[in-house]
C-alpha positions as CSV (number, residue, x, y, z in Angstrom):
1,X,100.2,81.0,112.2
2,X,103.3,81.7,114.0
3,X,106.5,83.1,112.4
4,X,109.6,83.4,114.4
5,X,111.6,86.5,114.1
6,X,115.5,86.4,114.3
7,X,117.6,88.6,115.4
8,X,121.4,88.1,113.9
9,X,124.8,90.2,114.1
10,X,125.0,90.0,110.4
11,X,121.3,89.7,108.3
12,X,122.9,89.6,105.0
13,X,125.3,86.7,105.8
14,X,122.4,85.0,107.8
15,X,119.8,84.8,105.2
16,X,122.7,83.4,102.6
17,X,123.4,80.5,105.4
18,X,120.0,79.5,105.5
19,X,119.2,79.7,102.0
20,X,122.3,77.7,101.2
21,X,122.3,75.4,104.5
22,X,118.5,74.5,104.5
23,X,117.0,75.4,101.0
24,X,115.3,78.6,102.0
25,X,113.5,80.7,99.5
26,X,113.5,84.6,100.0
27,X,110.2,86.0,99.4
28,X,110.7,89.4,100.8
29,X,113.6,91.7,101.4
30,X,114.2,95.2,102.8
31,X,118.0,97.5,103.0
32,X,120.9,97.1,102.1
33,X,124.2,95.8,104.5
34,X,121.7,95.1,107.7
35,X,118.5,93.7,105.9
36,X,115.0,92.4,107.0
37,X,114.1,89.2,105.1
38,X,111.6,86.8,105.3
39,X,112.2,83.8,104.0
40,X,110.4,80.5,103.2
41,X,111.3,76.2,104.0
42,X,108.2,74.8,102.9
43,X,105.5,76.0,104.3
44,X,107.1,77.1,107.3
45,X,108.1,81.1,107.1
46,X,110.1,83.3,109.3
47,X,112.5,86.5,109.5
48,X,115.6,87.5,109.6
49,X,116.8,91.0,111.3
50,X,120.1,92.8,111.6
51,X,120.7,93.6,115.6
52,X,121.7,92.1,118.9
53,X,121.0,88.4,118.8
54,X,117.3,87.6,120.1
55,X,114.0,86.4,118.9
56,X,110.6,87.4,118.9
57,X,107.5,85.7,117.4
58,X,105.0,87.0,115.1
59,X,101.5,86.1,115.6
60,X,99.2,86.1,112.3
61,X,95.8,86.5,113.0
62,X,92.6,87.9,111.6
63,X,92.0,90.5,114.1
64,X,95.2,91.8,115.8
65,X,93.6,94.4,118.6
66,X,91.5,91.1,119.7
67,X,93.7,88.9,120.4
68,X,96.2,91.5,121.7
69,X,93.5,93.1,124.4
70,X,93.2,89.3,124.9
71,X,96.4,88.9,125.8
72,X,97.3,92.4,128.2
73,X,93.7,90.9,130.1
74,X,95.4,87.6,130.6
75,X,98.7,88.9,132.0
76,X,100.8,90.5,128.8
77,X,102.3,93.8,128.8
78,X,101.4,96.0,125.5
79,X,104.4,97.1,124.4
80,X,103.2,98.9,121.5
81,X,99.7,99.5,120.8
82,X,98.4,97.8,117.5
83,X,98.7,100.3,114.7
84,X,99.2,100.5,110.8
85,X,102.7,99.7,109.8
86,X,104.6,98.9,106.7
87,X,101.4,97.2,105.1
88,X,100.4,95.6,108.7
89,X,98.3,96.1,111.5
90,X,100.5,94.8,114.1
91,X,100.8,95.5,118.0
92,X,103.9,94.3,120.5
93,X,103.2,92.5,123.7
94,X,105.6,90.9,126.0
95,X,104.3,88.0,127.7
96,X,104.3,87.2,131.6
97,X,107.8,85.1,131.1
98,X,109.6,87.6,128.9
99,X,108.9,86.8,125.3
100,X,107.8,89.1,122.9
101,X,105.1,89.0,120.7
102,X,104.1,91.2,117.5
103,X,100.3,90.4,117.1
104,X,99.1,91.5,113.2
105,X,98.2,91.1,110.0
106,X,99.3,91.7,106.7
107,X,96.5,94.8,105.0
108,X,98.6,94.2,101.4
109,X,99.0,91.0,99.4
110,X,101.8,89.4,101.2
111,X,104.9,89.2,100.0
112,X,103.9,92.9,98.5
113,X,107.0,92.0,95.4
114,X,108.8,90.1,94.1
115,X,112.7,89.6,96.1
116,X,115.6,91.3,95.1
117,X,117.7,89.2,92.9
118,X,121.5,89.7,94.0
């Protein structure tokens, strides 16, 4: 599974867009003014970040440091080696045309709550 990660000048504004725009449903939040969210549109699910505008992909998979060594032997670079982190075990890669990967998955049922309600 594949989730995209985006990067947006303003996290709290963007996830009230998409959840007003397109529907989305909010099944995980973290912070305050400049949040991490990942939200829902069917089946589909993907994340919102505060920061300068980019995106990155996140790569679920059942064994992270495979597929990772996988991918540094094909050509990646390892950006950050896979480790333990906030409830995942997720590595970063960039690929050979400049994208950047996170490569985990999640150790803790996933969404780990229940969203905050504002």
């Amino acid at each position: 599974m594949i989730e995209p990660e985006l990067f947006v000048g303003r996290s709290r504004d963007a996830v009230d867009f998409y959840k007003a725009a397109f529907g989305a449903v909010e099944l995980h939040r973290v912070g305050d003014e400049e949040i991490v969210a990942q939200l829902a549109l069917g089946d589909a699910r993907f994340w919102v970040h505060g920061g300068e505008k980019n995106v990155r992909l996140l790569l679920v998979v059942d064994d992270p440091r495979l597929v990772a060594a996988q991918a540094v032997a094909a050509g990646a670079t390892e950006l950050s080696p896979v480790a333990e982190e906030h409830g995942w075990l997720v590595g970063r890669i960039e690929d050979p045309f400049g994208h950047r990967w996170e490569i985990g998955k999640a150790l803790i049922p996933w969404p780990p709550h229940e969203p905050q309600r504002r």
